[in-house]
C-alpha positions as a printed NumPy array, in Angstrom:
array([[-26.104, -19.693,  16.893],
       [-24.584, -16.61 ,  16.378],
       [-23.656, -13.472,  19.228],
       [-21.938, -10.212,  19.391],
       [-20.546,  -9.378,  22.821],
       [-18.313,  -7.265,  24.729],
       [-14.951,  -7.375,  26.856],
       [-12.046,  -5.137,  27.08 ],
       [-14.157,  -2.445,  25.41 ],
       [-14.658,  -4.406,  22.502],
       [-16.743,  -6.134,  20.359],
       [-16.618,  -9.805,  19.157],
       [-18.886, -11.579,  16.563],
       [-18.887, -14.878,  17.57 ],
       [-20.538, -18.558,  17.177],
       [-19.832, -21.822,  19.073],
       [-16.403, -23.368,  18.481],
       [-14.899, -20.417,  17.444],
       [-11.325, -19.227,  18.559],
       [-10.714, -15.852,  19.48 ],
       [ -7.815, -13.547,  21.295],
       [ -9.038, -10.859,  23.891],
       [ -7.744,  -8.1  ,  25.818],
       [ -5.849, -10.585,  28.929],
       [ -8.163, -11.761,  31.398],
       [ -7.799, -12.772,  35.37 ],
       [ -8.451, -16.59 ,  34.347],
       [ -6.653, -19.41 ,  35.008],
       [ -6.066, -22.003,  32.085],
       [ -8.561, -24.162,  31.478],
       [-11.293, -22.635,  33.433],
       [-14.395, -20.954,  32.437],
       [-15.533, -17.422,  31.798],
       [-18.985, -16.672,  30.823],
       [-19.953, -13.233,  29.236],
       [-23.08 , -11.866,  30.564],
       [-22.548,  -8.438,  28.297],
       [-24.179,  -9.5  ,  24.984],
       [-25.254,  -7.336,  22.482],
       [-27.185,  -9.061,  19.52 ],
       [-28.107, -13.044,  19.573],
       [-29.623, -14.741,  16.606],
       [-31.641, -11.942,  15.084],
       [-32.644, -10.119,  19.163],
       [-30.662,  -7.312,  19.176],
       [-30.458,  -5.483,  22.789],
       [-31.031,  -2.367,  24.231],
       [-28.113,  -1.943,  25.339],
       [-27.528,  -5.929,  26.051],
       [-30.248,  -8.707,  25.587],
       [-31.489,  -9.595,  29.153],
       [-30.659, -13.804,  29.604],
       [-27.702, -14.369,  27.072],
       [-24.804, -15.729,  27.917],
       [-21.496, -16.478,  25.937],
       [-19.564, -19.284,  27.545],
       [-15.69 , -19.18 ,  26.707],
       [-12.96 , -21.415,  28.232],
       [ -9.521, -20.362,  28.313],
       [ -6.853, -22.009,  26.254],
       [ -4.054, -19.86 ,  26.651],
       [ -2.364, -16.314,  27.834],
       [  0.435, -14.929,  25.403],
       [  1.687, -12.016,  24.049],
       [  1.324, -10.408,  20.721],
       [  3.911,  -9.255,  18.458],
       [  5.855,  -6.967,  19.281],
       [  5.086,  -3.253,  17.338],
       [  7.906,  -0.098,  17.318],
       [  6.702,   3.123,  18.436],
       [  8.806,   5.923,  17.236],
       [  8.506,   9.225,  17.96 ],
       [ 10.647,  12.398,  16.35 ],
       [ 10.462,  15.814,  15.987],
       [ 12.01 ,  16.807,  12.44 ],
       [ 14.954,  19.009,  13.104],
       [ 15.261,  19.212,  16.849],
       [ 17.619,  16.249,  17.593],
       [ 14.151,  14.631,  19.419],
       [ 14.416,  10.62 ,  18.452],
       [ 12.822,   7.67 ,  21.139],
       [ 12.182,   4.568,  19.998],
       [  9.965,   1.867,  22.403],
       [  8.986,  -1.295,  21.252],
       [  5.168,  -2.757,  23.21 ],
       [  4.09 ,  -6.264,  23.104],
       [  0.516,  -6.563,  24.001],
       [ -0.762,  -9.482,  25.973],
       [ -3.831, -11.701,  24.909],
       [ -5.738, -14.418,  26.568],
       [ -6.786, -17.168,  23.39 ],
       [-10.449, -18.322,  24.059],
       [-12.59 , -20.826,  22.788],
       [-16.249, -20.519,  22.303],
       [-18.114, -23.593,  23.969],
       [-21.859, -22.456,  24.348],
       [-24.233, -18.935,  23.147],
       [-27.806, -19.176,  25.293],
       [-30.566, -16.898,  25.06 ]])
């Protein structure tokens, strides 16, 4: 079974037993988060989400990403600042999609 939903103003295609990182979430490790925001489930798409599907997750970890540089210049002005951002993540497992 297959599902698109939505957290952290994005979109995740998704079936069960699938690993996935998401924006960082208020869970604890180990517990459960279910998904009530679902877009499209086995061929029924929504409109906007279908009514009854659920996408049960449980949390395997919190981390952070890589870190990225963000530099920013202006050419000839003497302007230079360089910041470095590591994004956090919480690592998710997908343990059951219901209709």
């Amino acid at each position: 079974m297959k599902a698109v939903f939505e957290t952290g103003g994005k979109q995740y295609y998704v079936s069960e037993g699938d690993t996935i990182y998401v924006e960082l979430l208020d869970q604890e490790v180990g517990s459960k988060v279910v998904f009530n925001d679902v877009l499209f489930v086995d061929g029924v798409a929504g409109n906007p989400y279908v009514k009854g599907a659920k996408v049960e997750c449980s949390v395997e970890k919190h981390g952070k990403n890589k870190k990225i540089v963000v530099f920013k210049y202006r050419p000839k002005k003497k302007y230079r600042k360089k910041q470095g951002h590591r994004q956090p993540y919480t690592k998710l497992v997908v343990t059951k999609i219901t209709k």
